[in-house]
VEXDREN-2710 file (C-alpha; in Angstrom, 1 decimal):
% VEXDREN-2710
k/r/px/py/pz
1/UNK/0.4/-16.6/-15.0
2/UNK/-2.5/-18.7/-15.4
3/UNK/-5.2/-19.3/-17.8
4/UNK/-6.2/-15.6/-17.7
5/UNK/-2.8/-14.7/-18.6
6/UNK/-3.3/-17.3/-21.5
7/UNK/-6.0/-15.4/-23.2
8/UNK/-4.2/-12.0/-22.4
9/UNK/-1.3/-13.0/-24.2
10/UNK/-3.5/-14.5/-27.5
11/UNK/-5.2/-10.9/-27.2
12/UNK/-1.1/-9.5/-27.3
13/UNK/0.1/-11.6/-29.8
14/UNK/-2.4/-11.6/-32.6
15/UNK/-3.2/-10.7/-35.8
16/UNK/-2.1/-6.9/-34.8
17/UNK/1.5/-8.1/-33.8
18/UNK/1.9/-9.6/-37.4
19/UNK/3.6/-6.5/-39.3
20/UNK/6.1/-6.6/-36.7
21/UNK/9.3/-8.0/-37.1
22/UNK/12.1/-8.5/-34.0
23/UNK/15.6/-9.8/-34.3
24/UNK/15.4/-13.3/-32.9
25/UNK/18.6/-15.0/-31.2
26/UNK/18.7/-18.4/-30.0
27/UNK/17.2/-19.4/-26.6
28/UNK/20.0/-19.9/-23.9
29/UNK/21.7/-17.6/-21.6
30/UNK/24.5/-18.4/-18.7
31/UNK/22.6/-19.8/-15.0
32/UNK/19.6/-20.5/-17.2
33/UNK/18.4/-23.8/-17.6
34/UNK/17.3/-24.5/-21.2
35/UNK/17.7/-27.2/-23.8
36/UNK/21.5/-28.4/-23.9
37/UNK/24.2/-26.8/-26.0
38/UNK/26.4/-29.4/-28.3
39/UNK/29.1/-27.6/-27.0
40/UNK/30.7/-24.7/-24.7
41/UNK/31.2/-22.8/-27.6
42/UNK/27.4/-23.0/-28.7
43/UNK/26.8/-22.1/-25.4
44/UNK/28.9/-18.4/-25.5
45/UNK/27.6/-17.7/-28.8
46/UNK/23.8/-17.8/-27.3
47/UNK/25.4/-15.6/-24.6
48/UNK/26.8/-13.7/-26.9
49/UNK/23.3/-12.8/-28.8
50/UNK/21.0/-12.5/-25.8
51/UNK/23.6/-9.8/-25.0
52/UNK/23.8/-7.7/-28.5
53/UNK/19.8/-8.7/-28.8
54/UNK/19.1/-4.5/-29.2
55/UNK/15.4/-5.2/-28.0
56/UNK/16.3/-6.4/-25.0
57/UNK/16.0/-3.6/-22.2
58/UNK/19.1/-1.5/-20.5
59/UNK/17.5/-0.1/-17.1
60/UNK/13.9/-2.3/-16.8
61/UNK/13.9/-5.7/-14.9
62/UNK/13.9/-9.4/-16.1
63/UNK/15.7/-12.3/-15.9
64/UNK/18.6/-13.1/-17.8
65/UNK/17.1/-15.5/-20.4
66/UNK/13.7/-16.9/-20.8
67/UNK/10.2/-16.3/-19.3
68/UNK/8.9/-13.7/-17.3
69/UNK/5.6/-12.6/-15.9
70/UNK/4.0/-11.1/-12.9
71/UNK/5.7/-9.3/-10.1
72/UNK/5.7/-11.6/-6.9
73/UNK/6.0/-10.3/-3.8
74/UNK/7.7/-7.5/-4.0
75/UNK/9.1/-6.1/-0.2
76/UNK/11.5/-3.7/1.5
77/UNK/13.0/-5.9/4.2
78/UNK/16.7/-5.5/5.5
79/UNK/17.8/-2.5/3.7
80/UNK/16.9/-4.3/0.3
81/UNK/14.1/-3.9/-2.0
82/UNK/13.4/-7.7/-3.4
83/UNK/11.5/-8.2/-6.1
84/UNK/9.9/-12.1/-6.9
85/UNK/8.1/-12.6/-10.4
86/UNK/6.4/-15.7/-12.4
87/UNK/9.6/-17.2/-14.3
88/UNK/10.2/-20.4/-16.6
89/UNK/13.5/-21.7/-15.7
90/UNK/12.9/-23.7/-19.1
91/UNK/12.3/-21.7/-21.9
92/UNK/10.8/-18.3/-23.3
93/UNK/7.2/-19.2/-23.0
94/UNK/4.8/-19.4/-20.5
95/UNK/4.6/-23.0/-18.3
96/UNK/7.1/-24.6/-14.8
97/UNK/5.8/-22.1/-13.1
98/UNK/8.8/-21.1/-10.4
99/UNK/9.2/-17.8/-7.8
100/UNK/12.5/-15.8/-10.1
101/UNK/13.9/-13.5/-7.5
102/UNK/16.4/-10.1/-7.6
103/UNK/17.2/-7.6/-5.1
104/UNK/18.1/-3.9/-5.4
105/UNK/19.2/-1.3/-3.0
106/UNK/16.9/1.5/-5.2
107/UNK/14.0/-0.1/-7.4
108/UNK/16.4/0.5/-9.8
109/UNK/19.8/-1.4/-10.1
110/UNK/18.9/-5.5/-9.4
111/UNK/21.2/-8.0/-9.0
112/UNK/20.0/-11.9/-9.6
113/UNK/19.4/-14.4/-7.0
114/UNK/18.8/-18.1/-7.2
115/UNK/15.1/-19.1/-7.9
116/UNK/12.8/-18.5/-4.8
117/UNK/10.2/-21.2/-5.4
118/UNK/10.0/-24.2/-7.3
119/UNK/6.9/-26.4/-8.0
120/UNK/7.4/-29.9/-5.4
121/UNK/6.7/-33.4/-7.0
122/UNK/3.5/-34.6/-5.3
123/UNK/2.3/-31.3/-3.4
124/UNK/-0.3/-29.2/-4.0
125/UNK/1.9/-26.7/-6.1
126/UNK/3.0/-29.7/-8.1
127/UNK/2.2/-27.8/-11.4
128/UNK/3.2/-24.2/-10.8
129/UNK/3.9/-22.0/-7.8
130/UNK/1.9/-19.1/-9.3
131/UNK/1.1/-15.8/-8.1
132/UNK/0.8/-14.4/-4.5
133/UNK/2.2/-11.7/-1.7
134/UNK/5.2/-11.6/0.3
135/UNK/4.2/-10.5/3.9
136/UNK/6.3/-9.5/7.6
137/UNK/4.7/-11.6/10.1
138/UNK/6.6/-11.9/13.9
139/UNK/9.6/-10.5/12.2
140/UNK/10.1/-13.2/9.3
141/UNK/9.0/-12.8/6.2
142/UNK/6.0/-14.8/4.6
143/UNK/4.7/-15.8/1.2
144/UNK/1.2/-16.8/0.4
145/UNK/0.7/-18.1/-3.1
146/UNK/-1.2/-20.2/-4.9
147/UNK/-0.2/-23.9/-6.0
148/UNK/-1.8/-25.4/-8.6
149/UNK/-1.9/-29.0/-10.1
150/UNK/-3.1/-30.7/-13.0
151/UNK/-7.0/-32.3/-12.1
152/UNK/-9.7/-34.0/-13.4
153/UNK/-12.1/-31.0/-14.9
154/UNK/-14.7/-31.8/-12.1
155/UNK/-12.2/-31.0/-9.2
156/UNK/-10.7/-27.9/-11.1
157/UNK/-11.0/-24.4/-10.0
158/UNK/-9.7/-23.2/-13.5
159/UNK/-11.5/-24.8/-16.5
160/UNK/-10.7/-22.7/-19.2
161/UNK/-7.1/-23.8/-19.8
162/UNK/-5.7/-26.7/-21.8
163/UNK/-5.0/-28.4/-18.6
164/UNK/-7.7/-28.1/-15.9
165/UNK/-6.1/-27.0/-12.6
166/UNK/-6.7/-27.1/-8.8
167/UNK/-6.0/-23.6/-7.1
168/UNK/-5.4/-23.8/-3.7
169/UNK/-3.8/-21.0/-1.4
170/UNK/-0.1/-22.0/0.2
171/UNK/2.0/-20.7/2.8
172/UNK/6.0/-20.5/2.9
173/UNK/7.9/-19.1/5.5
174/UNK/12.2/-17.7/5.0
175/UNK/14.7/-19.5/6.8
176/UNK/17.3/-16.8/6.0
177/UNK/18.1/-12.9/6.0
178/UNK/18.7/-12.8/2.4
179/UNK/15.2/-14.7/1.6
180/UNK/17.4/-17.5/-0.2
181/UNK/15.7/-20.3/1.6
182/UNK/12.2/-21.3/2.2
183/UNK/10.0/-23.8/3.9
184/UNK/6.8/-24.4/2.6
185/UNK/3.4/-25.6/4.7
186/UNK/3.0/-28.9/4.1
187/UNK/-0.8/-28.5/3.1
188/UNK/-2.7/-25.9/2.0
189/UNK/-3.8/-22.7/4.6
190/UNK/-6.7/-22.3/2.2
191/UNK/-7.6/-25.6/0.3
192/UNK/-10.7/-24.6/-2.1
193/UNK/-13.3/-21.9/-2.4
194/UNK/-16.4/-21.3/-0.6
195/UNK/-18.8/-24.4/-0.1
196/UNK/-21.2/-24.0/-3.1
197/UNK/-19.9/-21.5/-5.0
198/UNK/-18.8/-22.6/-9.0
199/UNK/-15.7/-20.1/-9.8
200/UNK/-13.4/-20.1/-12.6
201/UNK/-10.2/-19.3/-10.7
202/UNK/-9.5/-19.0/-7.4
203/UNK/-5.7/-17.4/-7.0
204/UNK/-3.7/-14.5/-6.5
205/UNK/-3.8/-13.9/-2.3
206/UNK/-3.2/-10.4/-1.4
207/UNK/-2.9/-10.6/2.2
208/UNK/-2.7/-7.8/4.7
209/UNK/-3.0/-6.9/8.8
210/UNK/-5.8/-4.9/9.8
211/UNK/-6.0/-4.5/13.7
212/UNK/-5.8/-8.0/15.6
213/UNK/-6.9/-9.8/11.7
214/UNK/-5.2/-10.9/9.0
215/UNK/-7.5/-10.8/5.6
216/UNK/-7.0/-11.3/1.9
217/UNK/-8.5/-10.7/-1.3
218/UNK/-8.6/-13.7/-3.5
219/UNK/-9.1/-13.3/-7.4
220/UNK/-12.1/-15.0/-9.1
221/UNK/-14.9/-15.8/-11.5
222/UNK/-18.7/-16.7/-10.2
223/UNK/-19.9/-18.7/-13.3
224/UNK/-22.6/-16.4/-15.2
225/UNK/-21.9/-13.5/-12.8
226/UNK/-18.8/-12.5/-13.9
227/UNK/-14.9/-11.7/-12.4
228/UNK/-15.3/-11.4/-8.4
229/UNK/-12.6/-10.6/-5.7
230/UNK/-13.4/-12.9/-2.3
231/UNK/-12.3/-11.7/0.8
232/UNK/-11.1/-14.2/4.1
233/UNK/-9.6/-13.6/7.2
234/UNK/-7.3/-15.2/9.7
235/UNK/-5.4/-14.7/13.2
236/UNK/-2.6/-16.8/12.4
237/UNK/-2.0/-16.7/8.2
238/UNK/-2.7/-20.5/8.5
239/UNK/-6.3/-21.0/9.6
240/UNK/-8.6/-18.6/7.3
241/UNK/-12.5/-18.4/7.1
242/UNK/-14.6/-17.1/4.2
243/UNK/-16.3/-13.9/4.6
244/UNK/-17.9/-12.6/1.5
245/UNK/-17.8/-11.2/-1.9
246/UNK/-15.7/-7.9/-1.5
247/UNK/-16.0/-6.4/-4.8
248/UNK/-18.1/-8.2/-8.1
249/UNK/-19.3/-7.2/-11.7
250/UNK/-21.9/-4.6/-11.7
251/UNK/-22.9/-4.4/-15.1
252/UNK/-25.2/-6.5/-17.0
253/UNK/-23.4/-5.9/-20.0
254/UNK/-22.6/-9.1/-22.1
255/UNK/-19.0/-10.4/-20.8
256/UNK/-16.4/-13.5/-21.2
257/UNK/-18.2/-16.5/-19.6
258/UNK/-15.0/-17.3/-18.2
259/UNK/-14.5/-14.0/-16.6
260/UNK/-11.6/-13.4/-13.6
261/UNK/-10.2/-10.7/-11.8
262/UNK/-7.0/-11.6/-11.1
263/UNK/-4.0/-9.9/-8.9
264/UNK/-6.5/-8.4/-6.8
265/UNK/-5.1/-6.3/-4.1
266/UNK/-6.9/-3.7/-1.9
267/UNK/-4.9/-0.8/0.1
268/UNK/-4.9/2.7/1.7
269/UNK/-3.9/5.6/-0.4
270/UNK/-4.8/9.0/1.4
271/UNK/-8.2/9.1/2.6
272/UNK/-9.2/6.4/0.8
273/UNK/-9.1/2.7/-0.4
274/UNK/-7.5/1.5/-3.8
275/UNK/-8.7/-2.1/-5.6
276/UNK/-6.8/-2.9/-8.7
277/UNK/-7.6/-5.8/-10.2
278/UNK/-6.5/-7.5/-13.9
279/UNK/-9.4/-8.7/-15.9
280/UNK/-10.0/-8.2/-19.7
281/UNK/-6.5/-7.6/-20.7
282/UNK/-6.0/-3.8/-18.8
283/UNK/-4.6/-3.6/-15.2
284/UNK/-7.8/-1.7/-13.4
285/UNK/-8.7/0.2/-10.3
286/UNK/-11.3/1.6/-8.1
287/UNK/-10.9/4.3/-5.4
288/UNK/-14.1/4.1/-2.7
289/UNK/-14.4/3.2/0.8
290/UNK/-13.6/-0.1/3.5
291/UNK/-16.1/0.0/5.9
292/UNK/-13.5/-1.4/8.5
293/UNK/-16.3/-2.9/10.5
294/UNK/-18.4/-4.6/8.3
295/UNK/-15.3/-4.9/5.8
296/UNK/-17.2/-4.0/2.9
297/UNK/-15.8/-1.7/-0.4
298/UNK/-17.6/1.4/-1.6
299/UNK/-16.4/2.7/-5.1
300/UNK/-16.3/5.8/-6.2
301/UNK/-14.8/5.6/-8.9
302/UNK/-12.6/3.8/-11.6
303/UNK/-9.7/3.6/-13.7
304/UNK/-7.6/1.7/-15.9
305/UNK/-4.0/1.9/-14.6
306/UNK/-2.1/1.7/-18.2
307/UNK/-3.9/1.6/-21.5
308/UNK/-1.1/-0.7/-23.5
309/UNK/0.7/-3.9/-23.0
310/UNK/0.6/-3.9/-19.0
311/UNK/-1.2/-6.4/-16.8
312/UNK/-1.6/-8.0/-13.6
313/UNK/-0.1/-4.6/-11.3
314/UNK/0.9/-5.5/-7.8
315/UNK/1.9/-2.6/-5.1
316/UNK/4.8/-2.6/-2.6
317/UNK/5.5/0.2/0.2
318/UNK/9.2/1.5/-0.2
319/UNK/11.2/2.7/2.6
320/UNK/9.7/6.0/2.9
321/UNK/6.4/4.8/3.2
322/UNK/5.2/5.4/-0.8
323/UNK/2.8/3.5/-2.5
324/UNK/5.0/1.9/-5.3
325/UNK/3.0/0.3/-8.6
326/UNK/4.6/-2.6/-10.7
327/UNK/3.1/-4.5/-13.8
328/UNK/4.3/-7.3/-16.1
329/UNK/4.9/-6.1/-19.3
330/UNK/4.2/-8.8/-21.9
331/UNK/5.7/-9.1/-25.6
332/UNK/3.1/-8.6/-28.0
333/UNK/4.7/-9.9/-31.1
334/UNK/4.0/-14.1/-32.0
335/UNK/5.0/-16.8/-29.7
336/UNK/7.3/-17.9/-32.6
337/UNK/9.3/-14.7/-32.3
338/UNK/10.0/-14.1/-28.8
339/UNK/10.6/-18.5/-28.0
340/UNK/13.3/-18.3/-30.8
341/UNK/14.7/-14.6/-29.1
342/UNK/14.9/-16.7/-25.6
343/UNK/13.3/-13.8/-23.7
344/UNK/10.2/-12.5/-22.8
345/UNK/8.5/-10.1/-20.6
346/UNK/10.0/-7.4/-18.5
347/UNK/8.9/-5.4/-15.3
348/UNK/7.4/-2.0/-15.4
349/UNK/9.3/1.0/-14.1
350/UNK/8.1/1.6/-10.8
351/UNK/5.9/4.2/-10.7
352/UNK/4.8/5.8/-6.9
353/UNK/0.5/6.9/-6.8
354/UNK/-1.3/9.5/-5.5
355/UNK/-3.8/11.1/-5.6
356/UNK/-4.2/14.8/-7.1
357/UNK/-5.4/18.0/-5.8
358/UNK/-8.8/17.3/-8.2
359/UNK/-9.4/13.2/-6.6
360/UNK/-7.8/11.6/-9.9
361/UNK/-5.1/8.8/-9.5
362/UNK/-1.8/9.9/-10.5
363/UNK/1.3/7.9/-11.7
364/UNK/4.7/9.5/-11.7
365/UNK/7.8/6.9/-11.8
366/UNK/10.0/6.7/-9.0
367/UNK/12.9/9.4/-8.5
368/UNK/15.6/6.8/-8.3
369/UNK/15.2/6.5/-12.0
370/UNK/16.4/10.1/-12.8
371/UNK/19.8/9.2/-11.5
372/UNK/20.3/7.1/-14.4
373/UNK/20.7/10.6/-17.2
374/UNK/23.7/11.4/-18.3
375/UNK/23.8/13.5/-21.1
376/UNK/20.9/15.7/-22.0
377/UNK/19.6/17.6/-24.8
378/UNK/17.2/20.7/-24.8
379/UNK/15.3/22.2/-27.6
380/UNK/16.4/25.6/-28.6
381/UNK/12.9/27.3/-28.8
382/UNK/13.5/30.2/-31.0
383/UNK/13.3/30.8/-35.3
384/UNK/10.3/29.9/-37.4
385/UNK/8.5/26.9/-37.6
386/UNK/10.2/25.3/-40.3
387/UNK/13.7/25.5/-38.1
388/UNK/12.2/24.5/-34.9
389/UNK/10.7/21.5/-36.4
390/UNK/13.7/20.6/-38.4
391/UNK/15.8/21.1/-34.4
392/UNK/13.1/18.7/-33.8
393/UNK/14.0/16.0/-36.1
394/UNK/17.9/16.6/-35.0
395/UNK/17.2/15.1/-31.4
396/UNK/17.9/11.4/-30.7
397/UNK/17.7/9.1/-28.2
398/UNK/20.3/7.2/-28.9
399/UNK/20.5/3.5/-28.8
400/UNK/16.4/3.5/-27.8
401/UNK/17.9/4.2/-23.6
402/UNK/16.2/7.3/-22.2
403/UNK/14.1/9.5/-21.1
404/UNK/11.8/12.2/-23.2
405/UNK/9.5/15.5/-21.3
406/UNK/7.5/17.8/-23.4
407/UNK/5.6/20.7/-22.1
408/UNK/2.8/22.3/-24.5
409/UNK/0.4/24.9/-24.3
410/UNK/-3.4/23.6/-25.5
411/UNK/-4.2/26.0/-27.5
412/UNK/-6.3/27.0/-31.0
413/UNK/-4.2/24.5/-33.1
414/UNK/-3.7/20.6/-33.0
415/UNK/-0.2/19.0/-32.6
416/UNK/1.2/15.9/-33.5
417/UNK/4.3/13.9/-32.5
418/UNK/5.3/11.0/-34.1
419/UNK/8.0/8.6/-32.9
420/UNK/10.3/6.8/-35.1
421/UNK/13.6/4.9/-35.8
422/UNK/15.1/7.2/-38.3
423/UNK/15.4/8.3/-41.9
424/UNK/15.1/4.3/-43.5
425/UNK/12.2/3.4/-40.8
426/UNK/10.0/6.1/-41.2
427/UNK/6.8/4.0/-40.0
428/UNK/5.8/5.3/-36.5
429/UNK/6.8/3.6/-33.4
430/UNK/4.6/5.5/-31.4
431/UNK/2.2/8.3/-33.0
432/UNK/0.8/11.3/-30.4
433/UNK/-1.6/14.0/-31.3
434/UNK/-3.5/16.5/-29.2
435/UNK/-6.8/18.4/-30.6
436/UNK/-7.9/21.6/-28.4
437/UNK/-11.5/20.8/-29.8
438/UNK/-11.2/17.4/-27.4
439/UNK/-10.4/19.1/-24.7
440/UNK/-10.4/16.7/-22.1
441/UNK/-8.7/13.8/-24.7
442/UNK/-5.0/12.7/-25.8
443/UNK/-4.6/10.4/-28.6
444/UNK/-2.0/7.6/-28.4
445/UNK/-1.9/5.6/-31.8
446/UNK/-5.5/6.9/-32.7
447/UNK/-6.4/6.0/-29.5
448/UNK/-8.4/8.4/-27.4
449/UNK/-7.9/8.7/-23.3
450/UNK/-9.6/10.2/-20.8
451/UNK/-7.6/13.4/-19.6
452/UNK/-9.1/15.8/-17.1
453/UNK/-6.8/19.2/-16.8
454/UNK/-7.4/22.7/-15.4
455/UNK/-8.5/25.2/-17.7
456/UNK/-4.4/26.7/-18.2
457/UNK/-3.0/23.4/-17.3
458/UNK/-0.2/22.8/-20.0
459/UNK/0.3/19.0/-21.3
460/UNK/3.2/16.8/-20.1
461/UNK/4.5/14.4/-21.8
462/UNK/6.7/11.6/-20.4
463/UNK/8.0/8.7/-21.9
464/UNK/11.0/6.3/-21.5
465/UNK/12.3/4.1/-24.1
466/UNK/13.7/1.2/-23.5
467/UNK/15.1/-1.2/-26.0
468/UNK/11.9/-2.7/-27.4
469/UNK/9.3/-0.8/-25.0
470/UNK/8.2/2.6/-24.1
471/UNK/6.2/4.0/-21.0
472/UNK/4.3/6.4/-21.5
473/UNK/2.7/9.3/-18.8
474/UNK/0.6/12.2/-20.1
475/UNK/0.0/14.4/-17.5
476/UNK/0.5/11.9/-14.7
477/UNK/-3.1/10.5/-14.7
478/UNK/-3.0/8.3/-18.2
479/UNK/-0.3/5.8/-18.5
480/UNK/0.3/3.6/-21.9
481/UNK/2.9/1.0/-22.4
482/UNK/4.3/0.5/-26.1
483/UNK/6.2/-2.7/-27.6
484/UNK/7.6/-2.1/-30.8
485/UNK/9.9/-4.8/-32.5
486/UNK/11.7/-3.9/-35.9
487/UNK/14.5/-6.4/-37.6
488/UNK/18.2/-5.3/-37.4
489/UNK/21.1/-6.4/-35.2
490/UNK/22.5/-3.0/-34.6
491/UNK/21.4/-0.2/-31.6
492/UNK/18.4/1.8/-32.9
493/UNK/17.7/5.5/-32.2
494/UNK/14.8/7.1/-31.2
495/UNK/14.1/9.8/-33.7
496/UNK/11.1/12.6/-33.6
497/UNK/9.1/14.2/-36.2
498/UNK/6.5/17.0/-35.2
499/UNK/4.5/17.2/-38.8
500/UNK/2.5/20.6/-37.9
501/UNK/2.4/24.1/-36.0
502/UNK/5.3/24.0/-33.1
503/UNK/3.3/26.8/-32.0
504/UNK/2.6/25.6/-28.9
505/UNK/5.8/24.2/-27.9
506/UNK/7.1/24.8/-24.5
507/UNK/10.1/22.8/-23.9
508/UNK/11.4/19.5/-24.9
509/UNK/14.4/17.8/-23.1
510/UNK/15.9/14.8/-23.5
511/UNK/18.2/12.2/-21.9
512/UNK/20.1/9.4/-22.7
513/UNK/20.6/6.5/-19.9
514/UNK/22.9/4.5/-18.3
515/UNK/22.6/0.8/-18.7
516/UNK/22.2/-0.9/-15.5
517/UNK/24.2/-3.9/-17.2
518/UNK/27.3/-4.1/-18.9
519/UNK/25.6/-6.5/-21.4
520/UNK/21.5/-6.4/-21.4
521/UNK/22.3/-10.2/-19.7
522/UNK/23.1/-9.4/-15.9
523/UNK/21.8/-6.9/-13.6
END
């Protein structure tokens, strides 16, 4: 999280947050450091509501109190899948910058470990060890990140902050099996950007091996040019060289003076390269080519990888060799609300890409997360529309912990389906609504996205709910992330109302999950 991440989080928490409301509790949980308790007993009643807090998530990531952004690093190594992430050890709100770290045997069920990095008085990550990549290198596993410390704003590579900050690209190797301990490079392996050139921000390494080289993608800005991914290589991790601009702006449309793509990362996906990138609050990518000689990027074409609250994506291989997609998923109701609830921000589901049989990008979440239903509920479709809808509004998903898939036919007549938290909250949660006249658009909370189907392809609709957020998959190529907050202290249900025709209703299942904690607090 850096100043980028500022201004996506004032876009998040603005004036459209305001009608939102969210149960706050105060901001402490057990292993967390955070202002000190009067007492013991103060400090088990702060347990107590972090735990019955019914926004917090049952089966998605995050630590057990305070803040939480970007996924670090995440790796397979040892038989374990461990995933590192931006975390404030102090509070729920973004600053102290340290490595959080948990490991799973699934992507799925994550248990806590101690804090992987922490910022070192007098070093070059003195003010925050921010984002970076976790990488296998002569059978030990390595971290480059970036450090960044407070400057004077003529030595900053970030000027568009409250602090001006140095960004220079560190190294730190594990001592241990269990990637507990860590010994950082005393200096930096990449100490400031190319001779010459005047960015705002210079972060984010996305190392990988290519043949006898080791290159990375750094995330930038080129003052009056726009958000700019740099690309370096090295033999050794340590010693790097600047090569050139890998991917830039193209368009001469008007755009933020203080423009970044950030959490760059380039990789192979079938026959052919993926960027993402985060710039302008969405998560973005580009399929194309790498010249592998002249290590230059061709796109083809381009994407946003999730429409709602979802930002700065990083990929992983799991053990099977799939391409596996995480994102920070931010709160997007006021600062005020979430500080006082002593949590915020979550991991995404992870969610495996490829590419379909037409060239698009496709998202589907990961397997492992189907072994979490338990019991399930199907839609009896039979009777007039009247019954069928009223079966419709029957169906919960109790306790906002599940799993939702729809099949309908596109035919003559539009449908809706709005999501809600029963009979006394009738305002929508989340509001879907197909019309066969758009044939090639879906419409998330009057929202329309792009949508490209064969001419007798049905629509699916996929969604998990969560506590406080929902993921949403229509047909596997559009993906949308939804907070919604209410006031209560009690479990909420997910409710369904489907206003017009059910005529084209094929089939509507539903699931209800198993926590992966006993008590929203420990995974």
């Amino acid at each position: 999280m850096k100043t980028g991440r500022r201004n996506v989080l004032a876009a998040l928490t603005g004036a459209a947050a305001l009608p939102f409301l969210r149960a706050v509790a105060p901001a402490q949980a057990a292993g967390e450091r955070s202002p000190a308790s009067s007492s013991e007993e103060n400090s088990a009643a702060k347990r107590i509501s972090l735990a019955e807090d019914p926004l917090r998530p049952q089966f998605h990531l995050l630590p057990r109190a305070n803040w939480m952004n970007d996924p670090n690093g995440p790796i397979y190594w040892n038989g374990q899948y461990h995933m590192f992430y931006q975390y404030n050890p102090d509070g729920a709100y973004w600053g102290n910058m340290h490595w959080g770290h948990a490991v799973s045997p699934d992507m799925v069920h994550w248990r806590h470990l101690p804090v992987a990095l922490a910022p070192t008085p007098g070093s070059p990550d003195a003010d925050g060890c921010f984002t970076g990549t976790a990488v296998i290198q002569d059978g030990r596993v390595t971290i480059l990140y970036t450090g960044a410390r407070s400057v004077s704003l003529d030595e900053a590579t970030s000027k568009d902050g409250s602090s001006p900050l140095k960004e220079t690209q560190c190294l730190a190797v594990a001592r241990d099996a269990y990637l507990m301990v860590w010994e950082k490079a005393a200096a930096p392996v990449i100490a400031a950007p190319p001779p010459g050139m005047e960015v705002n921000g210079f972060r984010d390494p996305s190392p990988w091996k290519q043949g006898q080289w080791w290159y990375t993608v750094l995330g930038s800005g080129i003052a009056g040019e726009g958000g700019a991914v740099l690309l370096y290589r090295s033999r050794d991790l340590r010693n790097w060289e600047y090569m050139h601009i890998l991917a830039r702006r193209q368009h001469a449309a008007a755009f933020d003076p203080w423009e970044t793509w950030e959490c760059p990362e380039i990789f192979p996906l079938g026959d052919r390269h993926i960027l993402i990138y985060s710039a302008g609050g969405k998560a973005q990518w580009q399929a194309g080519r790498l010249d592998t000689g002249a290590m230059t990027f061709h796109a083809e074409q381009a994407g946003i990888l999730d429409y709602g609250a979802y930002y700065a994506a990083k990929t992983q291989l799991d053990k099977n060799g799939n391409r596996i997609l995480w994102g920070w998923i931010p709160e997007t109701c006021p600062l005020e609300e979430f500080k006082a609830a002593g949590w915020a921000g979550m991991m995404s589901l992870p969610r495996v890409l490829s590419f379909s049989a037409n060239g698009r990008l496709r998202f589907q979440v990961t397997g492992e997360v189907n072994r979490l239903r338990s019991r399930e509920q199907v839609l009896e479709i039979s009777g007039n529309n009247d019954e069928l809808r009223q079966r419709i509004g029957s169906i919960r998903v109790e306790g906002c912990c599940g799993e939702v898939l729809l099949r309908a036919r596109r035919g003559r007549e539009p449908f809706e389906l709005i999501l809600h938290g029963g009979e006394t909250n009738l305002a929508p949660w989340l509001a879907l609504r197909y019309d066969p006249t758009c044939r090639d658009r879906f419409h998330v909370d009057g929202r329309s996205l792009p949508l490209e189907l064969g001419e007798d392809e049905d629509l699916e609709i996929h969604l998990y709910a969560d506590g406080s957020v929902m993921e949403l998959f229509v047909n596997h190529q559009a993906a949308w992330v939804k907070r919604f907050y209410s006031a209560g202290g009690h479990d909420r249900d997910l409710c369904f109302k489907w206003p017009g025709t059910t005529a084209g209703l094929v089939s509507l299942s539903v699931w209800h999950f198993t926590p992966i904690s006993r008590d929203r607090l420990t995974t």
